[in-house]
N, C-alpha and C positions, 0 to 999 in steps of 0.2 A: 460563757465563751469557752470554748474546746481550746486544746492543749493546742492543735491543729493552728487555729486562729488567732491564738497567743505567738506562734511560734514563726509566722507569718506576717504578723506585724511590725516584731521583734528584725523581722529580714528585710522590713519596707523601709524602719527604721534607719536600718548601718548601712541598706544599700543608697539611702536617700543621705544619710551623712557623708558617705564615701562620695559620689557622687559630688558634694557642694566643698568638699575638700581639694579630691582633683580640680575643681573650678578653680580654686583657690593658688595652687601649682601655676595652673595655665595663667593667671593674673601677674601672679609671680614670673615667670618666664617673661610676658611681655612688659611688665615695667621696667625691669631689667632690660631688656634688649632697648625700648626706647630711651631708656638713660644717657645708656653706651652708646646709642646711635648719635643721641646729643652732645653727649661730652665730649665722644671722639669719631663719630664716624666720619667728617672730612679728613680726617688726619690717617684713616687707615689705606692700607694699600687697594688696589682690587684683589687681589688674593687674598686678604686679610678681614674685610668687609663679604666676600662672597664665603668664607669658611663661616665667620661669625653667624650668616645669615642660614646659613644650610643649617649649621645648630640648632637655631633661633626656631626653624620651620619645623624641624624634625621633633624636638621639643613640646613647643607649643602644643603640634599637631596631636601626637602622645596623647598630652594630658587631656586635649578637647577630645578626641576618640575614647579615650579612658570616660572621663566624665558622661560620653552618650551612650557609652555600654552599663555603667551604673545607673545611669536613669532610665535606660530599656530593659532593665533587671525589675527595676521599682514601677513602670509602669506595667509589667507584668503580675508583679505581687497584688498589685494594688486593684488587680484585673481579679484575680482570683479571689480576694477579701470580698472585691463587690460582687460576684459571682453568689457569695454564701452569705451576705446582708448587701441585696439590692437598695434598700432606702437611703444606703450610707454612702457620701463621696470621698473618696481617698486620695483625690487631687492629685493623680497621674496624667496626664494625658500624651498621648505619641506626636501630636502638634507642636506642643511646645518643646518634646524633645528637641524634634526636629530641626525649630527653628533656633532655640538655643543653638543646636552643631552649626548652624550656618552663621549664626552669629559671631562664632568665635571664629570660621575660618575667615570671616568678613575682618576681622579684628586681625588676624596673623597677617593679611594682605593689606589691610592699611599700617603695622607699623611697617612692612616691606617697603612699601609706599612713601612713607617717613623716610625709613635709609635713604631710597633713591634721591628724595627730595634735598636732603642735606649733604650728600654726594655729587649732584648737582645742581646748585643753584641756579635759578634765571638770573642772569644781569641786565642790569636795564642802563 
């Protein structure tokens, strides 16, 4: 193996770590928020609940944008590794990039969703 393809791997690696770390943020960010939304979000004001929430999205957002620029990094490395040993799969793919980012803005929009929900209750 060339210094090249060491060197390569080595960047498939930390971008593939970085990557599951920002995920990691982004989890963090929303259990928090649905915590807060449970423990207090009836009790907060509308100014109060809509700051939290612009936080909450901008945040979130961040980290899931972050984490699909690290995995569009590593699906490139991992593009160029299979370039120089065809036989071998490096377990990139841009599909599941993709559907991961949609996953997590699906996620920032359901605890939004949450807020609303315990903001206003149905009564029956």
């Amino acid at each position: 193996m060339t210094e090249y393809e060491l060197q390569v791997q080595e960047l498939l690696t930390a971008t593939s770590l970085a990557s599951i770390e920002t995920f990691s943020y982004y989890l963090t960010i929303l259990a928090s928020y649905l915590v807060a939304t449970y423990l207090a979000g009836s009790k907060l004001s509308a100014l109060q609940a809509l700051t939290v929430s612009v936080l909450f999205v901008f945040g979130a957002y961040a980290t899931a944008y972050s984490s699909f620029n690290y995995m569009s990094r590593a699906v490139e490395l991992a593009d160029a590794l299979e370039s120089i040993h065809p036989d071998r799969f490096y377990g990139a793919q841009p599909f599941a990039r993709n559907v991961f980012l949609g996953l997590q803005i699906a996620g920032i929009i359901a605890c939004l969703k949450f807020m609303w929900d315990i903001r206003h209750p149905k009564t029956q």
